[in-house]
N, C-alpha and C positions, 0 to 999 in steps of 0.2 A: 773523226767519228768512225766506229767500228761497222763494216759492210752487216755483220750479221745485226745490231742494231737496226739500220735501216732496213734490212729486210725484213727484220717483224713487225717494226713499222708500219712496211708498205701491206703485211700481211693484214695488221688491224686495220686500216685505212678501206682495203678490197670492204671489208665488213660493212662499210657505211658509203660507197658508193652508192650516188641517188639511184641508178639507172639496176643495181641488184642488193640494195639494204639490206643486212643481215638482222632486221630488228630483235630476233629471237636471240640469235647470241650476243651482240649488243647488252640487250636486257641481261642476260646469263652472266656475263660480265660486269655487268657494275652489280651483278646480286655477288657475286665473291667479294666484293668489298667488304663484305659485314663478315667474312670469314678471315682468319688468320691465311697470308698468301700460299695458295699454294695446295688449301686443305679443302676445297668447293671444289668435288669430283664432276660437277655440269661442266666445269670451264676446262677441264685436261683437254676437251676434243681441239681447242682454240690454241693451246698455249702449250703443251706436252714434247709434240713434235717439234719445238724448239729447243726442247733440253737435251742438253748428251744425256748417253745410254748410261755412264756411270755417276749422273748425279744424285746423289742423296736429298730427302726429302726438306734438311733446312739449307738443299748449297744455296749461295748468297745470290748465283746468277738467276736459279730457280726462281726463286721466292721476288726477285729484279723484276721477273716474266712476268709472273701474274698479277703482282704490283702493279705493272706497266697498262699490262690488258683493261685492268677493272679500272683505271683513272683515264685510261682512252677512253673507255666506253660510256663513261659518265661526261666527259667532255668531248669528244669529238673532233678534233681541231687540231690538225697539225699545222705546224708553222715552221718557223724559221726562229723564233728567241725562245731562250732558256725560259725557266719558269721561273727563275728568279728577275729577269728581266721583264717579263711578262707583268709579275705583280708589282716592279718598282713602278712601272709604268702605270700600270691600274691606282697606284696609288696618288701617281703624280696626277691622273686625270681627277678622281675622285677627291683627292684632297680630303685623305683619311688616316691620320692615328694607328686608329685600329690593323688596318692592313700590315703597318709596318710592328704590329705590337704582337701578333701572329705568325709573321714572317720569324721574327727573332725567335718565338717558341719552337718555328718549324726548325732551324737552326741547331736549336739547345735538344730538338728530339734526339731519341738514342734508337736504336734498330726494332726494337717492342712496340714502340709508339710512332713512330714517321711515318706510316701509313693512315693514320687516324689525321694526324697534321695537314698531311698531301691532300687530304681528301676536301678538306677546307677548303685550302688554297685550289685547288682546281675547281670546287663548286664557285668559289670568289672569281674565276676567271668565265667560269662557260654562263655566269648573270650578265657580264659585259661581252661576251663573246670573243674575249681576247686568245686567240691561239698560242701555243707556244711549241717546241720541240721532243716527242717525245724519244726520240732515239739520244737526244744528250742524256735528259733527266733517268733512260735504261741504266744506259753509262754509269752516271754516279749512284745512282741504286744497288747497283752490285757493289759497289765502293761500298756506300753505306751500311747495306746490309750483312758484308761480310764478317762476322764475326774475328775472322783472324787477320783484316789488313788493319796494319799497323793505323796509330794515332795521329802521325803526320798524314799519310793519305786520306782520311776523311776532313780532317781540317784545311786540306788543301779545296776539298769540294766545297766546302761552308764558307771560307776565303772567299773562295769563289761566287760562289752564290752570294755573300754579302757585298761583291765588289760587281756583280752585274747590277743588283739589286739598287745601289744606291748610286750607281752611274745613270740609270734609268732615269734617278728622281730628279737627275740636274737637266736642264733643259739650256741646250745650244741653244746662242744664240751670235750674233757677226757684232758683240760689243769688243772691242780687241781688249786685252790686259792693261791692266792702270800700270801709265810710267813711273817710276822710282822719283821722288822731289830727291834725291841726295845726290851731291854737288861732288864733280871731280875734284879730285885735292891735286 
């Protein structure tokens, strides 16, 4: 995981500190939600000073930022599992269909739409209070969002994401593997 990921991270995180809450930008931040990332001139003050100086207005890292910012701010919760682990999980608890019938959408989203998706699935996590990592899901963001990485790198993130996702749903347990009945010749 990339240091500069974690540090904006830890930047969102300072925001929601009990002991100095930022609730005003907090709020400011999940109001960018409802805009395309990148284009809710309230949130530059939060999320700007992360961008390099020669980024353009749709680079993939940008548009990662404010993405990141506004589904922190509506969730809260950092952790330690992906978000696709996070919902396999929520789903194995809940024992719902649907979770897994949304995930797959989130999946099939394309760069226009996965922020609408994301926003689902993270209102489906902050109902249970389930945290997950926002410095991975930065990571594949810019994957996502970039318009010029290649076919193979986003399908390696979706792999991914379908292969945290549905290791979630199995549940360990100390049954050891059934022996083979077939007989040495």
């Amino acid at each position: 995981m990339s240091d500069y990921a974690q540090k904006f991270v830890a930047q969102l995180e300072r925001l929601n500190r009990p002991e100095q809450r930022d609730a005003r930008a907090l709020a400011i931040l999940r109001r960018s939600l409802g805009f395309p990332p990148g284009s809710y001139p309230a949130a530059y003050p939060y999320v700007e000073y992360f961008i390099a100086a020669d980024a353009h207005a749709q680079d993939a890292q940008r548009l990662a930022l404010y993405l990141t910012a506004g589904l922190y701010a509506l969730h809260p919760h950092q952790g330690a599992q992906t978000l696709a682990t996070a919902l396999g999980g929520l789903m194995r608890q809940r024992d719902s269909s649907s979770i897994e019938r949304r995930f797959i959408a989130l999946l099939s989203a394309d760069a226009e739409n996965v922020a609408i998706y994301l926003r689902q699935a993270i209102s489906l996590l902050a109902a249970d209070d389930v945290s997950l990592d926002y410095a991975v899901l930065l990571q594949d963001l810019c994957t996502w969002l970039n318009p010029r990485a290649d076919a193979d790198r986003l399908d390696t993130v979706r792999r991914r994401w379908a292969r945290d996702f549905y290791r979630a749903l199995t549940v360990e347990t100390d049954v050891p593997a059934p022996v083979s009945n077939t007989e040495n010749a």
